[in-house]
C-alpha positions, 0 to 999 in steps of 0.5 A, a space after each residue: 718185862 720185854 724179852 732181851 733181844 740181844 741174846 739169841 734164843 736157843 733152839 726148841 726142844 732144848 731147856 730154857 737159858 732164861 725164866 722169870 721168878 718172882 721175889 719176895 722181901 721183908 721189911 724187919 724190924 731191928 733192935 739196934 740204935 742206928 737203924 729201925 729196919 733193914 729190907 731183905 730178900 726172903 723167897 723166890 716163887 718158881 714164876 711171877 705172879 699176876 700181882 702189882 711189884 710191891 704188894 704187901 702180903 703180910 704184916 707182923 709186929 717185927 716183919 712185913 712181907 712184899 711181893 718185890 716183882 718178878 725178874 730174869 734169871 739168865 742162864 749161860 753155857 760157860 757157867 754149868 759147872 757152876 750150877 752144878 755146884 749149886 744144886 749139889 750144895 745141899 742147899 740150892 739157892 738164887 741170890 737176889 740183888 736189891 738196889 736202893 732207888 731212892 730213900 726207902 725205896 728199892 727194886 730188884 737188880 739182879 736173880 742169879 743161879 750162879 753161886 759165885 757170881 753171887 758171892 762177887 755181887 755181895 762185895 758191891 757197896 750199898 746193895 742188899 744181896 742174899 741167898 734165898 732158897 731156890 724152888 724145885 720148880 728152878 732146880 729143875 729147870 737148872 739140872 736140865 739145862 745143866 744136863 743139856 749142855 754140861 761138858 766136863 773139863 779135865 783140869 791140866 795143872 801148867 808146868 813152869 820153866 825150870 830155872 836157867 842156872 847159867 842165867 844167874 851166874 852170868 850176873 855181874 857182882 855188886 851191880 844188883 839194884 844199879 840201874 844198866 
């Protein structure tokens, strides 16, 4: 995969804001009468491996395993919060993306760390997205970007402007829905 250009870097000695995993999916096989499998994503390994996208792995009666390829995972300054999030879940997760190509054919679309940005990607029509579970490998790496760049926010609650009563006794009686 060519590196992006358009974002910069960040500088050396701070923790990566983008890596490649790599993402494996399963072709399982389904009991109901409208469809005989659905495609899945299953895993994340920590970094590509130099295998071809879409090598099977295994095979069972009700499941086949593939080697999907690899993908970015980009990490954003704004976002910490979120990863925070994420990794104190309990259990820290990547959502994949998978977009249909053609009939039976599918690549990864995205890989986020961002636990609501996952669930906004879940509302798209005729994408498989899911939660799979995030290497410690990746949790590392986002705990220290988090670390690196995580500035904590005091929440102000906004106060609302009081009500001016004056303002409603100065209305004109029976002239409430009749155009001025």
């Amino acid at each position: 995969m060519t590196p992006d250009t358009t974002q910069p870097t960040l500088p050396q000695g701070l923790p990566e804001d983008r890596f490649e995993v790599g993402i494996i999916v399963a072709r399982r096989k389904l009991k109901g009468p409208w469809a005989s499998h659905a495609w899945l994503p299953v895993a994340a390994l920590p970094a590509a491996p130099q295998t071809a996208p879409w090598t099977q792995l295994s095979e069972s009666e009700d499941e086949a395993t593939f080697y999907a390829g690899a993908h970015e995972v980009s990490l954003h300054i704004a976002e910490t919060a979120h990863y925070r999030d994420n990794l104190v879940s309990g259990q820290p997760s990547l959502w994949v993306t998978l977009h249909a190509t053609g009939d039976e054919t599918y690549a990864v679309a995205s890989v986020t760390a961002d636990p609501y940005e996952g669930e906004s990607m879940a509302e798209g029509i005729g994408e498989i997205v899911e939660a799979v579970p995030m290497p410690p490998e990746v949790q590392a790496k986002l705990l220290a970007f988090f670390e690196a760049f995580h500035i904590e926010r005091k929440f102000e609650k906004r106060k609302r402007d009081r009500a001016d009563p004056e303002a409603l006794a100065r209305r004109t009686p029976g002239m409430q829905g009749k155009p001025e």
